[in-house]
MARLOMAR-129666 format. One line per field, with one value per residue (C-alpha): x, y, z; residue number from 1. Coordinates in Angstrom, 1 decimal, padded with zeros to 4 digits. Each point is the difference from the previous one (the first is absolute). Example, Ala and Ser with C-alpha at 12.3 -4.5 7.8 and 13.67 -1.06 7.14 Angstrom:
<vomars>
c1 = [012.3 001.4]
c2 = [-004.5 003.4]
c3 = [007.8 -000.7]
num = [1 2]
</vomars>
This chain:
<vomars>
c1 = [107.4 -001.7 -000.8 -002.2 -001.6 -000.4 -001.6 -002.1 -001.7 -000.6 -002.0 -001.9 -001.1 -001.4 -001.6 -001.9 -000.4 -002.0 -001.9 -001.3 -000.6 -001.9 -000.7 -000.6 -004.0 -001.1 -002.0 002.5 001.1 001.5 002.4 000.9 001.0 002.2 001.4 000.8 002.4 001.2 001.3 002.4 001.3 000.5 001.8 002.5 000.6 000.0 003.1 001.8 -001.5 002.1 -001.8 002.5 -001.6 -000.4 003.3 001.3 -002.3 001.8 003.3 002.7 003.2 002.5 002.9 000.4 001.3 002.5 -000.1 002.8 003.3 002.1 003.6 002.6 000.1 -001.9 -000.4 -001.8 -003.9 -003.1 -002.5 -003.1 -002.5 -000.3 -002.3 002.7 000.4 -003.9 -001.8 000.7 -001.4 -003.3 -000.5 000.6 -002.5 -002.7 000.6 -000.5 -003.1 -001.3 000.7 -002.1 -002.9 000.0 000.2 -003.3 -001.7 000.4 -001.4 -003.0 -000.3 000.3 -002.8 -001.9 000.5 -000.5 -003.6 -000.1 000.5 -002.2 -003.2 -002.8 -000.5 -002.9 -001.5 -002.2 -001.1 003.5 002.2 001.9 -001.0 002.0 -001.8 002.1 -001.0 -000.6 000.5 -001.9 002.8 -000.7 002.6 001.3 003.3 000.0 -003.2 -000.3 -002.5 000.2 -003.1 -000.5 -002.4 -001.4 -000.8 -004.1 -001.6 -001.5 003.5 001.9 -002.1 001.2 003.7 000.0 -001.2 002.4 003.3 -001.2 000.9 003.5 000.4 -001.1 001.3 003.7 000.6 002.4 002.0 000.3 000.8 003.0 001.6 000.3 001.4 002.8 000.3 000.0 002.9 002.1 -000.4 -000.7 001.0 -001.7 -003.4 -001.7 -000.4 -001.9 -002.4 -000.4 -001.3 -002.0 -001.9 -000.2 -001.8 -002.6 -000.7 -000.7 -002.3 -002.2 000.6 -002.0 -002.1 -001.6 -000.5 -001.8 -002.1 -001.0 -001.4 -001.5 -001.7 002.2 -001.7 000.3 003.7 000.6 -001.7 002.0 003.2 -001.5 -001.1 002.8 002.7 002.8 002.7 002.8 003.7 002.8 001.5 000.7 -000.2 -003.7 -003.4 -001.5 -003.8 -000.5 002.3 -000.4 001.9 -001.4 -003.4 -000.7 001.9 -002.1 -003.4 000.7 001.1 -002.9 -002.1 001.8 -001.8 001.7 002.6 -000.3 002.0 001.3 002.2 001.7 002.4 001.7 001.9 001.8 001.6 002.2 001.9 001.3 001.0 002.2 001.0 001.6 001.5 001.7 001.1 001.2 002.3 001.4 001.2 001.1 003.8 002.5 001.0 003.8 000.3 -001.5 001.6 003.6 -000.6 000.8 004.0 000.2 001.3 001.0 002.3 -001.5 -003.7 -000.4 001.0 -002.1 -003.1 001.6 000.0 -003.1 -001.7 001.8 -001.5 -003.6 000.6 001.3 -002.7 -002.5 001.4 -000.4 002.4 001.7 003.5 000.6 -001.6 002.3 002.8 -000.9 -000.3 003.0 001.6 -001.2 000.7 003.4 003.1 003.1 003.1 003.6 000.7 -003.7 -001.4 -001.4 -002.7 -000.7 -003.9 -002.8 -000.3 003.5 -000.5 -003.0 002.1 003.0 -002.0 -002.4 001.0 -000.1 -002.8 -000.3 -003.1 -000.3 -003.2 -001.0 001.5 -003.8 -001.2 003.3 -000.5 003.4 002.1 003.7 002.1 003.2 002.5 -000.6 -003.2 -002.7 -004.2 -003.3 -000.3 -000.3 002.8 002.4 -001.0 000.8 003.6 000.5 -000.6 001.9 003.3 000.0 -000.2 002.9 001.7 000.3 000.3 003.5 001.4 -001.2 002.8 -000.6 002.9 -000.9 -002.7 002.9 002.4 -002.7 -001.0 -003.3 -001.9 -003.3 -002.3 001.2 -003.3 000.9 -002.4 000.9 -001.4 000.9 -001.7 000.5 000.2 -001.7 003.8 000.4 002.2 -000.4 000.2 -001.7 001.6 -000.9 000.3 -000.7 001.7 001.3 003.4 001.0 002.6 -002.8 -001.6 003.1 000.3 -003.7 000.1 003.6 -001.7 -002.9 002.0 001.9 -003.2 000.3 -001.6 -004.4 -002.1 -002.2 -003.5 -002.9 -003.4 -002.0 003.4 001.8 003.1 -000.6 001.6 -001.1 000.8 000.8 000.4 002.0 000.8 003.2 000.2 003.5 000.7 003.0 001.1 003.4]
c2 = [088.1 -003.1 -000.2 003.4 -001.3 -003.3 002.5 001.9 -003.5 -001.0 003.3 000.1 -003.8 001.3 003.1 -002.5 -002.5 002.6 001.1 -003.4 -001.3 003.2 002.5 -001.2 -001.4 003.1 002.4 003.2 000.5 003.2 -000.9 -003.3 001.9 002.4 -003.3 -001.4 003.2 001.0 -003.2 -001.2 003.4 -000.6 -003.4 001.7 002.9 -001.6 -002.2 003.3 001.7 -000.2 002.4 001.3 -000.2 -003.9 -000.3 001.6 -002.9 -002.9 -001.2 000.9 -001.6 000.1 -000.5 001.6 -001.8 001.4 -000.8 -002.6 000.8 -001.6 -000.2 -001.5 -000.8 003.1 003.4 000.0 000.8 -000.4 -002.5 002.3 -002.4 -003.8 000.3 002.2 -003.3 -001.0 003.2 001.8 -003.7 000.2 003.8 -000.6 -003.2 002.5 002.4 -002.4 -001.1 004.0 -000.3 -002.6 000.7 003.7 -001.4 -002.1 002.4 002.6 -003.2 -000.2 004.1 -001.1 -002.9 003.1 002.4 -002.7 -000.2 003.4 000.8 -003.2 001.5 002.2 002.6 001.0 002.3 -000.8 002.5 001.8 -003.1 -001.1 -003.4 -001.9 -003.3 -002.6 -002.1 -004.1 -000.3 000.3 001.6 002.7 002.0 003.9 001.4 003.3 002.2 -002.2 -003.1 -003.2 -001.8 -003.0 000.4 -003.6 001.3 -000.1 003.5 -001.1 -000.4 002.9 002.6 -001.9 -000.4 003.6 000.9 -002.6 001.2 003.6 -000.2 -001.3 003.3 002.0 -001.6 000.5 -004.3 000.4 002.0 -002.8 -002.7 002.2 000.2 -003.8 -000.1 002.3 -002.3 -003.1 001.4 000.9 -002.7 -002.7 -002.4 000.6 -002.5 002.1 003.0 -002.4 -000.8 003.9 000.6 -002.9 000.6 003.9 -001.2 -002.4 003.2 001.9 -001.8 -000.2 003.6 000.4 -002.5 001.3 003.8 -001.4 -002.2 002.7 001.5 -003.1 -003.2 -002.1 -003.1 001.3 000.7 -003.3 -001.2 002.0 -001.6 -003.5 000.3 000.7 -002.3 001.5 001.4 002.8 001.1 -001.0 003.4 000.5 003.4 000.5 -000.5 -002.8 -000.1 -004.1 -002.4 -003.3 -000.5 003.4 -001.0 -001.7 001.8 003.4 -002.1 -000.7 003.3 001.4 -002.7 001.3 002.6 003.3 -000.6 001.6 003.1 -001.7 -002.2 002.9 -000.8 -002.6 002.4 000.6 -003.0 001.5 002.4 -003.1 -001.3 003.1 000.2 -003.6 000.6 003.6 -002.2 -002.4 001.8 001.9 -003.4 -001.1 -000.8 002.4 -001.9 001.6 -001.9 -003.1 000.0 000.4 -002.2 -002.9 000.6 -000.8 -003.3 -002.2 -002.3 -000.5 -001.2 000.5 003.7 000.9 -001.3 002.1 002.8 -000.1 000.2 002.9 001.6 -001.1 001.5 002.9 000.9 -000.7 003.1 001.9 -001.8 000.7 000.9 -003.0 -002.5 002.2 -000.8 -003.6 -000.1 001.3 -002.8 -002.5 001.4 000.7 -001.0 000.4 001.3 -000.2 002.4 000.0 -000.9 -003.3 000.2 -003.7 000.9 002.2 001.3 001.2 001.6 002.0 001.4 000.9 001.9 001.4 003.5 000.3 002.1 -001.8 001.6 -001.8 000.3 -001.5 001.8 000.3 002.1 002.0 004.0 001.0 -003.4 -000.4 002.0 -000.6 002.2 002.6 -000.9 002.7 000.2 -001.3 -004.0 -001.4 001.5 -000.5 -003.6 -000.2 001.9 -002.5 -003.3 000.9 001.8 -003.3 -002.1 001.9 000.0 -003.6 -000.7 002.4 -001.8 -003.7 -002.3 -001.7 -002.0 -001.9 -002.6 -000.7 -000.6 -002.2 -001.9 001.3 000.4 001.5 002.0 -000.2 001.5 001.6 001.3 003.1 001.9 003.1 002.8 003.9 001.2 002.8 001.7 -000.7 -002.8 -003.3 -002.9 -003.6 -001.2 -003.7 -001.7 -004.0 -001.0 -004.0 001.4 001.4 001.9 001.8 000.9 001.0 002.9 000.4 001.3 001.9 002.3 001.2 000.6 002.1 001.9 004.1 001.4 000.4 002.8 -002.0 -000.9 002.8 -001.0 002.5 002.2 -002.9 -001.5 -003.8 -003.4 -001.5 -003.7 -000.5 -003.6 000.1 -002.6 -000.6 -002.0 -000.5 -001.5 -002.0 -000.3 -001.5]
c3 = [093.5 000.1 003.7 -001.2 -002.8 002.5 002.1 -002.5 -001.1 003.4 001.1 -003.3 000.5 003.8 -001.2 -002.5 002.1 002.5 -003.4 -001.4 004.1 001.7 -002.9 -003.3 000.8 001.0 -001.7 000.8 -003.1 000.0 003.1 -001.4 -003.1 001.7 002.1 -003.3 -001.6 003.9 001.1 -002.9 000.3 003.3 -000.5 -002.3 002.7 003.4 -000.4 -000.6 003.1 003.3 002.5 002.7 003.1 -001.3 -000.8 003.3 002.1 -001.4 001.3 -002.1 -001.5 003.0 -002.3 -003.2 -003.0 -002.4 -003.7 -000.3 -001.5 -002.6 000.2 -002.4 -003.9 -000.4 000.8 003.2 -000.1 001.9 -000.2 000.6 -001.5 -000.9 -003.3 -002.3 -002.4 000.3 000.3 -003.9 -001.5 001.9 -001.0 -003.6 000.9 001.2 -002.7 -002.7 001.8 -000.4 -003.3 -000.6 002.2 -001.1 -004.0 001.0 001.4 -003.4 -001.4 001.7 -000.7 -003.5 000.1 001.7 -003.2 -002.3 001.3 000.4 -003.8 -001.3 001.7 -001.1 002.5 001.2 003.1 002.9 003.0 -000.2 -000.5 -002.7 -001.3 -002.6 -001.5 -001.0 -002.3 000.0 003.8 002.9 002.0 002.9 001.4 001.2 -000.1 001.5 -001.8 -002.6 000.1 -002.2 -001.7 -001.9 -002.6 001.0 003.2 000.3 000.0 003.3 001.2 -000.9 002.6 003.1 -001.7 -000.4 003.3 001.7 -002.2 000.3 003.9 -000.7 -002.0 002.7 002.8 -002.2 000.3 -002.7 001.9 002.7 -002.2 -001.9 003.8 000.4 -004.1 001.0 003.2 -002.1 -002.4 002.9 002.2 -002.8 002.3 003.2 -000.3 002.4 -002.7 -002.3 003.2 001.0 -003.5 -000.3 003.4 -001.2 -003.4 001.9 002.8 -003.6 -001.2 003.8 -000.1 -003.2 000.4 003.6 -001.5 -003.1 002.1 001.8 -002.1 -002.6 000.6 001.5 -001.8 -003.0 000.6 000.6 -003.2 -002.0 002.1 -000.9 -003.6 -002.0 -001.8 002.2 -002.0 000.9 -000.6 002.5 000.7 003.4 000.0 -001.2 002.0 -002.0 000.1 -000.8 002.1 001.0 002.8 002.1 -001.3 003.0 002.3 -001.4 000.5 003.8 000.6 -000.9 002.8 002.1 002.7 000.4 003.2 002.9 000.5 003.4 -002.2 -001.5 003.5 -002.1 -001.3 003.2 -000.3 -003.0 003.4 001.5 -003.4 -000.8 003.9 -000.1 -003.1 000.9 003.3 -002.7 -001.7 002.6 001.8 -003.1 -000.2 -001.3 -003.5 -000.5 003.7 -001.6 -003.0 001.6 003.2 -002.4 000.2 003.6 000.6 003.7 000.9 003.2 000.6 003.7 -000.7 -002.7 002.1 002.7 -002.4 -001.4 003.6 000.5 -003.3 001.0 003.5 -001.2 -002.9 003.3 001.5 003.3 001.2 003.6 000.1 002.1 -002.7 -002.7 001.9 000.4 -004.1 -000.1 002.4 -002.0 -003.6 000.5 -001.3 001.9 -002.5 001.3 002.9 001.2 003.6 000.2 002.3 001.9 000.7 -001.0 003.4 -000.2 -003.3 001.1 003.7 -002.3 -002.6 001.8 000.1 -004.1 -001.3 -003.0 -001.9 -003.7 -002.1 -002.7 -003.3 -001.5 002.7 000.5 -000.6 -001.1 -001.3 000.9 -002.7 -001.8 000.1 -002.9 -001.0 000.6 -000.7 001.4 000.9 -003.2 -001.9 003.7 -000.6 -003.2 000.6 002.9 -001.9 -003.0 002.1 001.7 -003.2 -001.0 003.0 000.0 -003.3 -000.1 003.3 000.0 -000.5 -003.6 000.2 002.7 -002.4 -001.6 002.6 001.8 -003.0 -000.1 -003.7 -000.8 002.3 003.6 002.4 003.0 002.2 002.4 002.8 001.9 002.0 -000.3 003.9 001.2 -000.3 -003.9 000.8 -001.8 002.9 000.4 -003.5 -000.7 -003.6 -001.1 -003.4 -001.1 001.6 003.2 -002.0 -002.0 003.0 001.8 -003.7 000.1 003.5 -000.2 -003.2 002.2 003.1 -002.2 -001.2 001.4 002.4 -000.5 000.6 002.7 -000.8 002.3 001.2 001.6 000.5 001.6 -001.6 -000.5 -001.2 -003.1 -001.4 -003.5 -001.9 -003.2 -002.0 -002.5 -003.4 -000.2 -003.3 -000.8 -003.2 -001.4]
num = [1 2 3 4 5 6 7 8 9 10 11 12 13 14 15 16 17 18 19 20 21 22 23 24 25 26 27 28 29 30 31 32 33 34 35 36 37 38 39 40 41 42 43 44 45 46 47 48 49 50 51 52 53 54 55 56 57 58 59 60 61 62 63 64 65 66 67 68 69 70 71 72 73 74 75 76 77 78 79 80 81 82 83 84 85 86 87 88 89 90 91 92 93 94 95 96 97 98 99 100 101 102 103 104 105 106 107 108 109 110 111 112 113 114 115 116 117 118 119 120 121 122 123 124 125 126 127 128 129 130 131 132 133 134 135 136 137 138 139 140 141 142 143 144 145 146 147 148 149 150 151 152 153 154 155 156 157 158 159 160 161 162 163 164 165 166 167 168 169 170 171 172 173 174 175 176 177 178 179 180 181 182 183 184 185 186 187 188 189 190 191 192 193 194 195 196 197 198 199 200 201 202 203 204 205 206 207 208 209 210 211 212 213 214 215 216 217 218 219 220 221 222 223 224 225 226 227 228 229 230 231 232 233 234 235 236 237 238 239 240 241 242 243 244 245 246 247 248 249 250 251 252 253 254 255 256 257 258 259 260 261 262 263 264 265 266 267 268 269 270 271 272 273 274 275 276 277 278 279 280 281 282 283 284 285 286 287 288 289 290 291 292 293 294 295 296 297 298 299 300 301 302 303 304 305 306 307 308 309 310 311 312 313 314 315 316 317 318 319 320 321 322 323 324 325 326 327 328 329 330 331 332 333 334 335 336 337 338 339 340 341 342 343 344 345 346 347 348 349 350 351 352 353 354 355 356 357 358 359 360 361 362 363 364 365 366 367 368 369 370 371 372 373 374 375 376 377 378 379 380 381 382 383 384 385 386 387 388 389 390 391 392 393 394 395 396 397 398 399 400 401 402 403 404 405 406 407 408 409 410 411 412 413 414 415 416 417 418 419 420 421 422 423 424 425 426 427 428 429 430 431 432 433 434 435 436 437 438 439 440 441 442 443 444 445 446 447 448 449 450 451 452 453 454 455 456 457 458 459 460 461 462 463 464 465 466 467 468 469 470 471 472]
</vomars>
């Protein structure tokens, strides 16, 4: 959860960042406005997106973790995630936060009525005008525009005209998006910044079609000449406001831009490209969250071990470099061959048609006996009839005869052949005589349904680890 709301900040800040850098001092209005609603959009939606073809292109995870199991003191269970005793506080956190964004913003609805209801109304060419009284205060919400009576006469034409396009052009439409936004996501900064940037494009927006059609001087008279006054609502196109005075002004110096510039805009297709590639590399979270329980008692192995991931997530490997992993990732158990070289291991085993894949990409997964249904629901069966299968035959007594207490992490591994059969089991615990039980309860596993890919039977290589907790 929060490497995706990590991830929603960081593409909104880019999709601003191309905004305020390439876009935002141009005169394409009607493009920048569309950028404006699209691409926050687009920053809630793309971290969500994984596109297959994408998804296929990347190496995959060669060995698939199981959620870890819990044995002893309790009934067994799985851990499926690490944020059950965090997770319900920060909802309740965010909903209070709704609360109160959505309670301020029937407050500034209210501040809106209240005006409403204290003005006089009156008509001008088709709108509704209502004149409020002791204030030189300019606004629109929706059809409705605001007056000041102590607005000058000489004024209130070009505030008319000017509001009268944020009525047409449906502004308060916009600016209700980003309120819902900001209630929602009430803690995202990039919201506020959105809506902000959307308010200042309103006002060039206006600005440029009244200009158009009126003496620009005089326009910016009637900009200059008044003691500038105006409500805070953020929701509401404010005629009078200091800080997009200037701003407004310079905009309207500006000469019309060239329609070649409109290519700027391409640059949004690399944006949304680099992020889709993003989010399809990103790291599986149930693998993050869980990869924390494996512990080593040896340092030059782990090294060892951790090439051998790298190499393997690489891919395209030959089946003499899988061979050569395997060499140096074993572990020899009692009754095993030891071999004296690598050359020796590669002439004795090269007759094996091993074909492992990594479990990501696999077509059908390995099944456990009795389970049935598509992929998701077989690995669901298969992680939770191991979970039990452990938990019923795991040794609990044997904390206690060891003079173990508290949790005691072993870390095992083992591969489902392309016959069903489960072979290469290797496990590290704080005792050998954990790993000597860990390994005994997943020989004694039945027999799989082999993992297929592209009709062929295939090995796959699973990593589970056990919580055995001790208790007195």
């Amino acid at each position: 959860m929060i490497h995706t709301l990590f991830e929603i900040f960081a593409f909104q800040v880019l999709f601003l960042a191309v905004y305020d850098l390439f876009l935002k001092k141009e005169t394409f209005f009607g493009l920048n406005r569309i950028y404006l609603f699209l691409t926050p959009i687009l920053g809630l939606v793309l971290p969500f997106v994984s596109i297959d073809f994408i998804q296929q292109n990347i190496p995959q995870e060669f060995i698939f973790q199981l959620p870890a199991v819990v044995i002893g003191g309790n009934t067994p269970e799985t851990i499926t995630s690490g944020t059950s005793f965090w997770l319900p506080g920060l909802l309740d956190f965010w909903f209070i936060g709704i609360g109160l964004s959505a309670v301020f913003f029937f407050w500034k609805f209210y501040k809106i009525a209240k005006l409403y209801f204290s003005g006089t109304t009156e008509y001008f060419n088709g709108f509704k005008l209502k004149i409020l009284q002791k204030t030189d205060t300019a606004f629109s919400f929706f059809n409705i525009i605001f007056l000041g009576e102590n607005i000058s006469e000489e004024s209130k034409a070009s505030i008319i005209a000017h509001e009268k396009i944020h009525i047409e052009q449906k502004h308060s439409l916009d600016l209700l998006f980003f309120e819902m936004l900001r209630i929602v996501f009430w803690f995202n900064p990039m919201v506020f910044l959105f809506q902000n940037r959307m308010t200042t494009l309103h006002e060039f927006i206006a600005d440029a079609k009244v200009t158009a059609e009126k003496d620009k001087k005089q326009y910016y008279q009637n900009l200059l000449s008044e003691v500038f006054q105006t409500e805070k609502i953020s929701f509401i196109n404010t005629f009078f406001n200091q800080s997009l005075i200037k701003k407004r002004i310079i905009m309207l110096q500006k000469s019309k831009s060239r329609k070649a510039a409109q290519v700027k805009y391409l640059l949004l297709l690399p944006a949304i490209c680099g992020m889709l590639i993003y989010t399809a590399c990103s790291n599986d979270p149930k693998a993050e969250e869980t990869q924390t329980v494996q512990q080593s008692d040896s340092e030059v192995m782990n090294k060892i071990n951790e090439l051998a991931e790298a190499i393997m997530k690489k891919g395209d490997m030959t089946p003499e470099e899988e061979k050569a992993l395997k060499f140096l990732t074993s572990e020899s158990q009692p009754g095993d061959k030891v071999y004296t070289s690598l050359q020796e291991y590669l002439d004795e085993t090269k007759d094996q048609n091993e074909a492992d894949v990594p479990f990501a990409a696999i077509e059908k997964v390995p099944t456990f006996p009795g389970c049935l249904g598509d992929n998701e629901v077989l690995k669901k069966c298969f992680s939770e009839s191991i979970s039990a299968f452990v938990g019923e035959n795991f040794n609990t007594k044997l904390g206690n005869d060891l003079g173990l207490l508290g949790l005691q992490r072993i870390a095992v591994q083992f591969k489902i052949d392309k016959s069903g059969n489960i072979v290469d089991v290797k496990a590290r615990a704080p005792k050998p005589e954990l790993e000597t039980e860990a390994i005994r309860i997943i020989k004694k596993l039945p027999q799989m349904r082999p993992g297929e890919q592209k009709g062929q039977k295939v090995g796959v290589l699973y990593s589970l680890p056990i919580v055995f907790n001790v208790v007195e």
